[in-house]
MIDRENLO-372155 format. One record per atom (N, C-alpha, C): residue in three letters; x, y, z. Coordinates in steps of 0.2 Angstrom, whole numbers, plus 2048, in hexadecimal, padded with zeros to 3 digits. Example, Ala and Ser with C-alpha at 12.3 -4.5 7.8 and 13.67 -1.06 7.14 Angstrom:
<nodes>
ALA8427E4827
ALA83E7EA827
ALA8427F0827
SER8407F5823
SER8447FB824
SER840800827
</nodes>
This chain:
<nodes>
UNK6167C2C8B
UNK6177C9C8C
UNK6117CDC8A
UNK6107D1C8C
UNK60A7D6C8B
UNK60B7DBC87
UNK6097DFC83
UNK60A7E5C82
UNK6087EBC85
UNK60C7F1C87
UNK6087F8C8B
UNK6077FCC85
UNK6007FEC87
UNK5FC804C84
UNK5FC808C88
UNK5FD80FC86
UNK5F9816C8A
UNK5F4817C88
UNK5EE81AC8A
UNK5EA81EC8A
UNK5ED826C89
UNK5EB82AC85
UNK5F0830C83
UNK5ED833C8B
UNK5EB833C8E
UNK5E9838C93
UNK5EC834C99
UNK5EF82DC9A
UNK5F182CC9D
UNK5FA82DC9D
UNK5FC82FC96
UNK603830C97
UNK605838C96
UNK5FF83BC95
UNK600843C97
UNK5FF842CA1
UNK5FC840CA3
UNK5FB83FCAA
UNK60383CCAE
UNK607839CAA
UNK60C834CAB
UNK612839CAB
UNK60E83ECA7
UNK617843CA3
UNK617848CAA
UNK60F84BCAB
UNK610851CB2
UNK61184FCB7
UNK615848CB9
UNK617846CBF
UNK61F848CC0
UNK621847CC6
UNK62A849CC7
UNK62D843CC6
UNK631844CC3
UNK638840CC0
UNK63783BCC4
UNK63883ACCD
UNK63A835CCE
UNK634832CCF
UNK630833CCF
UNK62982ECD0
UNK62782BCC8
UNK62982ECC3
UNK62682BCBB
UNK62B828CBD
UNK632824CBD
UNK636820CBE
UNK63481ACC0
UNK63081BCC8
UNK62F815CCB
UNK627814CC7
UNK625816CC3
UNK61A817CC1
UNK61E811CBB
UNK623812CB6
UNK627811CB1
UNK62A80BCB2
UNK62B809CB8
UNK62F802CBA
UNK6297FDCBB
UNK623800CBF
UNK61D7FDCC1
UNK6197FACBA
UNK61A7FDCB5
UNK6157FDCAE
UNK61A7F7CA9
UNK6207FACAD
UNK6247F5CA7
UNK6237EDCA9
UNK6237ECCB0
UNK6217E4CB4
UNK61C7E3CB2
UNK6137E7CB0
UNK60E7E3CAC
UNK60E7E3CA7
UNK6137E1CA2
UNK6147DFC9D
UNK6187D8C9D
UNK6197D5CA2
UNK61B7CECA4
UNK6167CCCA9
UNK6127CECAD
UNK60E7CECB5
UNK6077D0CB3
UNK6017D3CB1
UNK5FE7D8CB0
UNK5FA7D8CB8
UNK5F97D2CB8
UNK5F87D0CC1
UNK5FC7D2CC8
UNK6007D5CC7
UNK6067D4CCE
UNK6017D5CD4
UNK6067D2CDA
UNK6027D1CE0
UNK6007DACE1
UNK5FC7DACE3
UNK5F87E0CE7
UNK5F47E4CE0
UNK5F37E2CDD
UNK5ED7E5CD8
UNK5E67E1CDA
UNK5E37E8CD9
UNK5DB7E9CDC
UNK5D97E8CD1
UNK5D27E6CD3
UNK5CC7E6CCD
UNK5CB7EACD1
UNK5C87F1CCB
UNK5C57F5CCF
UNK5BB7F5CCD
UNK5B67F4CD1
UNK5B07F3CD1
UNK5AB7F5CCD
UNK5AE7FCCCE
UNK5A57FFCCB
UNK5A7804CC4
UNK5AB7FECBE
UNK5AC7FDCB6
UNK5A87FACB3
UNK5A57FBCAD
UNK5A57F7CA9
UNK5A87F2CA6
UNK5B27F7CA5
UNK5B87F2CA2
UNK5B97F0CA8
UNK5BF7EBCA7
UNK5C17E7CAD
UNK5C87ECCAF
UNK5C97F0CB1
UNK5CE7F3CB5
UNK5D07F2CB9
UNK5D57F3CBA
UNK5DB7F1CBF
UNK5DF7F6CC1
UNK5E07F6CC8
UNK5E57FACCC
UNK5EB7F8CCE
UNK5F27FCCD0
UNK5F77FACD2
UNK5FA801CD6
UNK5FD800CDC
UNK5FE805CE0
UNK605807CDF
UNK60A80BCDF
UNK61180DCDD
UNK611813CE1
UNK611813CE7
UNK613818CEE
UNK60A81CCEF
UNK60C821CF0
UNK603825CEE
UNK5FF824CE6
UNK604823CE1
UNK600823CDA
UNK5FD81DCD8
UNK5F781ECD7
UNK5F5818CD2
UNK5F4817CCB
UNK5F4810CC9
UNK5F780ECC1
UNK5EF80BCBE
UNK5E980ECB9
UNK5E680BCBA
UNK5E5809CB3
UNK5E4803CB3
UNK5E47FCCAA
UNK5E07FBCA9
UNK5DF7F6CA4
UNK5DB7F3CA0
UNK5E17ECC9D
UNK5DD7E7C9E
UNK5E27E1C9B
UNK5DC7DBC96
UNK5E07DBC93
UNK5DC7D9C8C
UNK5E27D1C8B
UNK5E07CBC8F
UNK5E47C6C8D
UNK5E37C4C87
UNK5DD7C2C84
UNK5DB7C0C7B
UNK5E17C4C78
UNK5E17CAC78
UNK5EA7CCC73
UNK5F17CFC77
UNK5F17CFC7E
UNK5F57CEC84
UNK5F87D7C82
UNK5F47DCC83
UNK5F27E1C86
UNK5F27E5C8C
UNK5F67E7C8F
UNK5F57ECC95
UNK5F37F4C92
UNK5ED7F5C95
UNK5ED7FCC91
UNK5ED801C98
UNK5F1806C97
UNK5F280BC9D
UNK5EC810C9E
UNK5E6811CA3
UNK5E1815CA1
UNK5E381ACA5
UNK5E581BCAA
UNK5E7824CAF
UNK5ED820CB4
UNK5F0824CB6
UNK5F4825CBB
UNK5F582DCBF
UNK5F582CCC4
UNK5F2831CCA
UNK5F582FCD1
UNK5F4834CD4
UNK5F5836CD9
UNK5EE833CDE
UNK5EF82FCE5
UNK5E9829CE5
UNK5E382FCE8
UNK5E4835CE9
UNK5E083BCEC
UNK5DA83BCE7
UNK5DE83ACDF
UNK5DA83ECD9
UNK5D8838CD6
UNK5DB830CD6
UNK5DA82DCD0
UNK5D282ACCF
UNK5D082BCD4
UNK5C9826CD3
UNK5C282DCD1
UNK5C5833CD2
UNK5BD837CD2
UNK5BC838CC6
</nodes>
């Protein structure tokens, strides 16, 4: 099992969403804590860290996974229009 970290600016980003969508962002983050891989995550390219993407309808979820102390750290989650600028 992993453990989930926020990034503080990713769980104020988490809080301005509507009820039913933090429901299903919250279900999605709870499965990379057993999964940190699930099918359909992207490595995203043009990082330094190794970040990781996962889709949850329009939003995206974007990590950091540290296996050495089984770590998922949450970096932003957004809207897929805004997440990447």
């Amino acid at each position: 099992m992993y453990k989930i970290t926020f990034k503080d600016s990713a769980s104020k980003e988490l809080q301005r969403l509507s009820k039913s969508v933090i429901k299903k962002i919250v279900f999605s983050i709870n499965e990379l804590s057993e999964n940190p891989r699930p099918n359909g995550v992207k490595k995203l390219k043009d990082s330094n860290e190794n970040l990781y993407r996962i889709r949850v309808g329009d939003y995206r979820i974007i990590y950091v996974i540290d296996d050495g102390i089984k770590i998922v750290n949450i970096r932003r989650i957004g809207h897929r229009k805004d997440i990447y600028r």
